[in-house]
Every structure is written in C-alpha cells, then in structure tokens.
C-alpha positions in Angstrom: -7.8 -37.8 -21.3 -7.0 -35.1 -23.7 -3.2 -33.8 -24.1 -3.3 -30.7 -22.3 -4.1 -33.0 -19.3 -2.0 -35.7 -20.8 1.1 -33.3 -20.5 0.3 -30.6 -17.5 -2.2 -32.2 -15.5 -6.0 -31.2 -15.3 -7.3 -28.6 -12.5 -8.6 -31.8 -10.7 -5.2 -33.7 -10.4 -3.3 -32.3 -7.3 -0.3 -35.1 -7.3 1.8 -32.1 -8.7 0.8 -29.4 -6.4 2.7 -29.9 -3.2 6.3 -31.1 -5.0 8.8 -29.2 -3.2 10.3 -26.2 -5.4 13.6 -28.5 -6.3 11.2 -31.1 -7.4 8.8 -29.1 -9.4 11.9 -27.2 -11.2 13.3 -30.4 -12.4 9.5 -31.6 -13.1 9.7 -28.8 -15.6 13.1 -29.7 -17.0 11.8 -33.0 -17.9 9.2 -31.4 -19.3 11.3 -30.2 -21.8 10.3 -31.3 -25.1 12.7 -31.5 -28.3 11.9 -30.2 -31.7 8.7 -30.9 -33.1 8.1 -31.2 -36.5 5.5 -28.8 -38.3 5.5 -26.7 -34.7 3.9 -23.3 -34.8 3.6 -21.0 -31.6 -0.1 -20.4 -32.3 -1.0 -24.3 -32.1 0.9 -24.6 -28.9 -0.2 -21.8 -27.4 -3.8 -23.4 -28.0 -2.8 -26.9 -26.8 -0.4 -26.5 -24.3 -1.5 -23.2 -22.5 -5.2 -22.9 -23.0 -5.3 -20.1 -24.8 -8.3 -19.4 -27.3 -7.5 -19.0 -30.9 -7.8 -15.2 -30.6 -5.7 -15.0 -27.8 -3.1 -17.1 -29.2 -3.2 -15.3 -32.6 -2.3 -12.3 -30.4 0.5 -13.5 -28.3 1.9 -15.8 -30.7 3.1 -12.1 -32.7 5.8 -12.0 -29.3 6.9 -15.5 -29.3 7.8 -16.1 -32.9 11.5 -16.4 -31.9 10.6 -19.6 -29.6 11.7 -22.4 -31.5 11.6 -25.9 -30.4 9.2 -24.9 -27.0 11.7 -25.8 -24.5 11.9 -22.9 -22.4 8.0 -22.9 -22.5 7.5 -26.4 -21.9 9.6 -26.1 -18.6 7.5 -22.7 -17.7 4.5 -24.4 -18.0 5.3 -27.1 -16.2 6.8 -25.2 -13.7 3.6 -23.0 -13.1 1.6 -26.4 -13.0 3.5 -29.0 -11.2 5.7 -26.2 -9.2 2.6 -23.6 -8.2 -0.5 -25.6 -8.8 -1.9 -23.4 -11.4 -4.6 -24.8 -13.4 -4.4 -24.4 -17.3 -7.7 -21.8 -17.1 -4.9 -20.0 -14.9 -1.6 -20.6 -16.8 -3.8 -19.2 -19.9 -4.4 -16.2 -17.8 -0.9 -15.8 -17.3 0.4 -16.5 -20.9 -2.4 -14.1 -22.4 -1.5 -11.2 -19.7 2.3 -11.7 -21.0 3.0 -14.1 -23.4 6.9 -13.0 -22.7 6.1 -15.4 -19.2 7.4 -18.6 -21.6 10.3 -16.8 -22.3 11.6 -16.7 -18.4 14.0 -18.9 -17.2 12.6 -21.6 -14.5 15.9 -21.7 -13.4 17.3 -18.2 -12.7 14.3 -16.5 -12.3 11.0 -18.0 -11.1 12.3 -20.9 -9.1 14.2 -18.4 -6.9 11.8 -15.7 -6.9 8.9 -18.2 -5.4 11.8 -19.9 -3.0 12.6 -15.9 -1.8 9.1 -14.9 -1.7 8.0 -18.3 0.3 11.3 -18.3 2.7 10.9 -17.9 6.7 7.8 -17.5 9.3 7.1 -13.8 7.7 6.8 -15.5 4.2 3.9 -16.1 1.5 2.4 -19.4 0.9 2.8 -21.4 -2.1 -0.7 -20.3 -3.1 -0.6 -17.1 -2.2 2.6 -16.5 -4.5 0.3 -18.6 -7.5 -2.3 -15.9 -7.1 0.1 -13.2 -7.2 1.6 -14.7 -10.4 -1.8 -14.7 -12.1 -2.5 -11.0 -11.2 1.0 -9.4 -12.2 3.0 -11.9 -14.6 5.0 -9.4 -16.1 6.6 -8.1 -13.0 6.7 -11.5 -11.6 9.7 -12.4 -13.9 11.5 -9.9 -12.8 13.8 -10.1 -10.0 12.9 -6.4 -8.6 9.6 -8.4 -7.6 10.8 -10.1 -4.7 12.2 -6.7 -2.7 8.9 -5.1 -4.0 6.3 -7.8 -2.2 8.7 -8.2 0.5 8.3 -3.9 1.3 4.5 -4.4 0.9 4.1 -6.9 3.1 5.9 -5.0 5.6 3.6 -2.0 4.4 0.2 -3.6 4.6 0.9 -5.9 7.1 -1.1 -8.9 5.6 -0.7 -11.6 2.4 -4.9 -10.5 2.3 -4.3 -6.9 2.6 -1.3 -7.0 0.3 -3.6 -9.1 -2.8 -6.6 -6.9 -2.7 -4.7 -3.5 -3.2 -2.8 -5.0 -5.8 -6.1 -5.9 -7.4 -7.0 -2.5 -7.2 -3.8 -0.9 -8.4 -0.8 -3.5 -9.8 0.9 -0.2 -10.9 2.5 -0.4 -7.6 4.5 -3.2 -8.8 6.2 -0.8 -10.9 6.2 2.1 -9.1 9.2 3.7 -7.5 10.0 2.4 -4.3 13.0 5.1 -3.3 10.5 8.2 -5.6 7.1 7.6 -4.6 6.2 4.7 -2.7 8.0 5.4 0.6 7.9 9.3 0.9 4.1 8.4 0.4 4.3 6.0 3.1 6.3 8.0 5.4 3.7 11.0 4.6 0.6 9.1 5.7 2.3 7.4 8.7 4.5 10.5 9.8 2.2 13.6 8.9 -1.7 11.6 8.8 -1.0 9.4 11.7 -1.7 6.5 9.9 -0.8 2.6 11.0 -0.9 -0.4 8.9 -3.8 -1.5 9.1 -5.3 2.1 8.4 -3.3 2.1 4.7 -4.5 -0.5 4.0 -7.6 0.3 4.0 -7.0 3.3 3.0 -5.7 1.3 -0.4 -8.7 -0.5 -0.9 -11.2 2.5 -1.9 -7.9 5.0 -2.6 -5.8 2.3 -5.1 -3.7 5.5 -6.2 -2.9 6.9 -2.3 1.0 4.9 -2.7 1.5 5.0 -6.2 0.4 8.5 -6.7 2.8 11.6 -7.3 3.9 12.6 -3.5 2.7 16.0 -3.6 -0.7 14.8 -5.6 -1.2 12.8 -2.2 -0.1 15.6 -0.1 -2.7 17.9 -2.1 -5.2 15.5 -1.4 -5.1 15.3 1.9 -5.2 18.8 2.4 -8.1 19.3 0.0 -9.5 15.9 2.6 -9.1 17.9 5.7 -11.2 21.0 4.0 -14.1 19.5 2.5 -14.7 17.2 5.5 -15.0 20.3 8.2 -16.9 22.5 5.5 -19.5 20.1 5.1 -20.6 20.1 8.8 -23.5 21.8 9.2 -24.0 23.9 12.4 -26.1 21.8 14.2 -23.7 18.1 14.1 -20.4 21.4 14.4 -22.2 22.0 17.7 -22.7 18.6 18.8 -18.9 17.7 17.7 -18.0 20.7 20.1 -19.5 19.4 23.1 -18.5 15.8 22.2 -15.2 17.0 22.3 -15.6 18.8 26.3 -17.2 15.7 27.8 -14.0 13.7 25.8 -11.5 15.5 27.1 -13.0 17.9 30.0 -11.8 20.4 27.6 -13.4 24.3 28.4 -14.6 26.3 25.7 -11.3 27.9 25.4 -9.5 24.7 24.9 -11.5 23.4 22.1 -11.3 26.6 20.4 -7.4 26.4 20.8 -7.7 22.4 19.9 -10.3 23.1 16.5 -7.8 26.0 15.4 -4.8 23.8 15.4 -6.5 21.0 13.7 -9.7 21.4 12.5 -9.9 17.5 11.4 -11.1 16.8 15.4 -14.4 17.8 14.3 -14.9 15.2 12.0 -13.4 12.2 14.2 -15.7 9.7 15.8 -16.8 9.7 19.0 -15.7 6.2 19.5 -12.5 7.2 18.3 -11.9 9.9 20.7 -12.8 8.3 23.5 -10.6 5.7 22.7 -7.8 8.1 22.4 -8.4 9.9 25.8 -9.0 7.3 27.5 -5.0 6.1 26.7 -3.6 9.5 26.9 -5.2 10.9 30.3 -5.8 7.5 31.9 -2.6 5.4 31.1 -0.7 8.1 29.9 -1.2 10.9 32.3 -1.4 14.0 30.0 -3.2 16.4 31.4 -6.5 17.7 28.8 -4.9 21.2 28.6 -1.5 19.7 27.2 -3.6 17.9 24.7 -5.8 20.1 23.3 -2.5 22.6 23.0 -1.3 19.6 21.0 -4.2 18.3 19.1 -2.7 16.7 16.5 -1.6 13.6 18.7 -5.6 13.0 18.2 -5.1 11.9 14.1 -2.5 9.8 14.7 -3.2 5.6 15.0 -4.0 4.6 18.4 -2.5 0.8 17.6 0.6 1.7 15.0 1.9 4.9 16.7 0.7 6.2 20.1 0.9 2.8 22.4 3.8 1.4 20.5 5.9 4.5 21.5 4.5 5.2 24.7 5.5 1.3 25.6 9.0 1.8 24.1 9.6 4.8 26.9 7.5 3.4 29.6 10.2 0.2 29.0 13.2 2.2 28.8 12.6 4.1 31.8 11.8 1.0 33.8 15.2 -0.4 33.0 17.5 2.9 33.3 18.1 2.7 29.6 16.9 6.6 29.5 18.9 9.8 31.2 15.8 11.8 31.6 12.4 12.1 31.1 10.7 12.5 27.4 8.2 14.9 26.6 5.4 12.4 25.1 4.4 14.8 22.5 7.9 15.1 20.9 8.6 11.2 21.0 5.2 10.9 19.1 5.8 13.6 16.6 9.3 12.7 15.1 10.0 10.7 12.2 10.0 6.8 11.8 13.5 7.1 11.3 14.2 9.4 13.7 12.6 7.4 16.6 14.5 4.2 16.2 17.7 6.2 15.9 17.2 7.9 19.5 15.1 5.0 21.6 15.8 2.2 19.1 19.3 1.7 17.8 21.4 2.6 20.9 19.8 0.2 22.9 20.2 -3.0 20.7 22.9 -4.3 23.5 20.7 -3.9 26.4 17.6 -4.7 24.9 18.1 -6.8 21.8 14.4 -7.6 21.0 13.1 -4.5 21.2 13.2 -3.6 17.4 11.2 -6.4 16.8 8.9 -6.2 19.5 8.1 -2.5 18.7 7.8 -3.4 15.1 5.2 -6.6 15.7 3.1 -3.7 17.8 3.3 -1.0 15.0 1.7 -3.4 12.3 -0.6 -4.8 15.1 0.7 -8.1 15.8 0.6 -8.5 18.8 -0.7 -6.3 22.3 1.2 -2.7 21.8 2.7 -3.4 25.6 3.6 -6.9 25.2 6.9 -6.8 26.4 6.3 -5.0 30.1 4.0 -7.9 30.6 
C-alpha cells in the first residue's frame, strides 16, 4: 500500500467514515505529525493531499508559512477519517483553497459540521462533505453555518440547496441582510413564489438571489412584458376564453382581470384550474371578486394561498379571531406582517401553529394538516 493510503486511508477503506465527530477530531490530532526533516510544502502537498505537481507548485506559494505540517496533517485527517472524503476529493478541496490546511479542526470545522449536522432539520454527514468540496473557502468560516442554515429554510431541500449552489456558490458570500432576503421577500411577497418555485427558479436563474434587488426587480418586470408581447392573436384569444370557462368570468371581467395583471395570459391552463378550483370551490370567492383581484392568480397555490387560507379557516373554528378577514388582504400582506397578526398573538392558544404553517409553506406536509 502506498503512503497516501498508508497515512489517510484509500477511497476504498470506509473504517474511518462513520467515527463520530469527537472521534474523527481526535483521529486528526493523532494525526499530527512532528517536524520532518528536509520538509517542503510542495512535496506534501503531492503526497499527502493528492495534488499534481502543477497544482501543488501553485498552492504551495500560500502555504510557505506552514512549518512542521501539523495543522495540515490534522485537516487532512479530519476531512478523511471525520467526513469520508477521498484524497481525489481532499485534492479538490486543497487546490480550490490551499488556506483549507490552515483551519483549525478544533475551532472551526469540527463545530461547523456538528452545527450543520445537529437535529431532525439537519444535513447528513455526506451531504455537508459535498458541500465542503464545492465551497471550501467559505466552509472555514464560521458565517457558513447561519448561511446553509437560511438556505435550507429557503430552498426547502439538502438536493435543492446543492444544485443551486453548483450553479451560483456566490451565494455563500452574498449578503444575507442586503440582497439575499429583500430578494426572497420580493419573489415570495410580490411574484407569489413558494419554495419549491425558487428553487427552481435557481436552477436555470443562478443569479435570481444573489443578484442586485432592483436588477431582479427589473427583471421581472422586463419577464412580465416580453411573455404577454409574444402571444400572438390567435393562442391571446384562446388564453381569453380559457380564462371564462376557468373562472365563468364575462368579457367584462377578463378585461378588468388582463388589465390588472396581464401575466394571466401567459399562465397554464392546468394552473388555473387548479387555482379556481381552491378559491371558488373551497374557498368561496365569488369569480367577480377574483378577477377584480387578479393578482391572487401568480401567487403559489402550495406556499401561500392554502397555507393562509388554513391558518384562518383554523382560527375561526377555535374563536381565536374577532371578525371575519377579507381573504384577499390576508393573502396580500407581508411574510412578516402575517405572522405578526394571525401568528404571534396566538402562540398561547395554539402553540404549534408556527410550525405547522411553516411545514405547509415549504410543502412538507398537506397545507390543511392541522384541521384534520
């Protein structure tokens, strides 16, 4: 057996995979290797790490200042025995950011895979190894662990959360307070957008939360444009009367409805009927209150209209509301502002509403759940 599988353990041999976290950090401390004599950075980036001579010419420039390889030692044996990381992977980490061997196993990665991997809503070991390979340089930093946790929230899924950061890991270092959120709170609030619409939204669009927040604002106003201009007569007819069978609309009412949002020409038929079927049927809006309000129409069936529609429907059935809501307001208002008024003052009476209505937002679990 050669010495990089002498000291870390070839991609075949799994007895280091599954140590608990404790075990794999003090794995790595008696890794730990004193001085060697005639050491050079360049030769242990080749034999310990994998790296090619190229590659290890390169990175060895920001590790000069390593001397013995302690602190490296312990990271790669940390990323092998602690994460499961093959060397073809901890050479893809070390030539991404050869300042990885200068984190400490201790203070920093240790607790940021124990943070990341903690409770039900957590990631998996290997989950957290793949994100380690993908963003290195942001994974020794402590900011990472609030970051993931938010875009888990975000995206709803470990699956949905890796594949937009393969498309855009600038979101790592993006702005969470600047950018990321009024983005968010733009697509959710003002495009109608759940979860599992962003992120696939994300997937073809890897700029859409990253992006400047009145570059996305401009571009989904330029959206809304080009989509209706491009219909020709003929399929602008056919969206018209797709839209009176829908909604038993006249042709007064989809005149009022198209003028108010023109982006209901361009919806699905599937869609729609899936949307009036909710509002007249279980609802009980009347098709003249929605085509006044069209705009209920863009906004996700599964992350905003039945979550909140449940929410009342529940308080009402318990007494937990004075009076009756007008469904268009309690659909239109803020994130924030919802939970403060049919959330927050009910956390006495109904203590696991939050988390129901959160669970149904992102999709979880049936929007009406909890009247069952």
């Amino acid at each position: 057996m050669g010495k990089k599988q002498l000291l870390y353990g070839s991609k075949a041999d799994n007895t280091k995979t599954n140590l608990p976290l404790s075990l794999a950090t003090g794995a790595a401390e008696a890794s730990i290797s004193p001085s060697r004599a005639g050491f050079t950075m360049e030769e242990y980036l080749v034999d310990a790490c994998g790296l090619t001579r190229a590659q290890a010419l390169k990175a060895s420039a920001k590790l000069s200042h390593l001397k013995p390889p302690s602190n490296p030692d312990a990271v790669v044996a940390f990323l092998s025995g602690g994460l499961g990381l093959s060397i073809a992977d901890i050479a893809a980490v070390v030539a991404k950011d050869p300042r990885f061997l200068c984190a400490s196993v201790k203070k920093t990665l240790a607790p940021n895979v124990a943070a990341l991997t903690a409770g039900a809503g957590g990631l998996s070991r290997p989950e957290v190894a793949s994100l380690v390979v993908l963003a290195p340089s942001h994974f020794r930093r402590w900011s990472i662990v609030s970051k993931l946790r938010y875009y888990l929230r975000l995206l709803g899924s470990a699956v949905d959360l890796l594949r937009t950061l393969r498309k855009n890991s600038r979101l790592l270092s993006a702005d969470l307070d600047a950018v990321v959120r009024p983005n968010a709170a733009f697509l959710r609030e003002q495009c109608g957008l759940g979860a599992r619409d962003i992120a696939k939204l994300c997937n073809p669009l890897p700029l859409l939360l990253s992006a400047d927040p009145e570059r996305v604002r401009a571009m989904a106003a330029c959206a809304e444009g080009v989509a209706v201009a491009f219909l020709s007569e003929k399929k602008t007819a056919a969206k018209v009367e797709n839209l009176k069978v829908t909604f038993g609309w006249s042709d007064d009412e989809v005149a009022v409805a198209v003028s108010k949002a023109p982006m209901v020409l361009t919806n699905s038929k599937d869609m729609l009927r899936r949307r009036a079927e909710f509002l007249i049927s279980e609802v009980g809006l009347e098709p003249a209150y929605i085509a006044r309000r069209p705009v209920m129409l863009s906004y996700s069936l599964e992350g905003r209209l039945k979550p909140r529609y449940c929410v009342i429907k529940f308080l009402k059935e318990h007494g937990l509301l004075d009076h009756d809501r007008d469904y268009y307001k309690t659909v239109m208002v803020s994130e924030k502002v919802f939970m403060e008024k049919f959330i927050c003052p009910h956390s006495e009476a109904a203590p696991h509403l939050a988390e129901a209505y959160d669970a149904a937002c992102r999709a979880e679990v049936p929007a009406n759940f909890w009247l069952t």
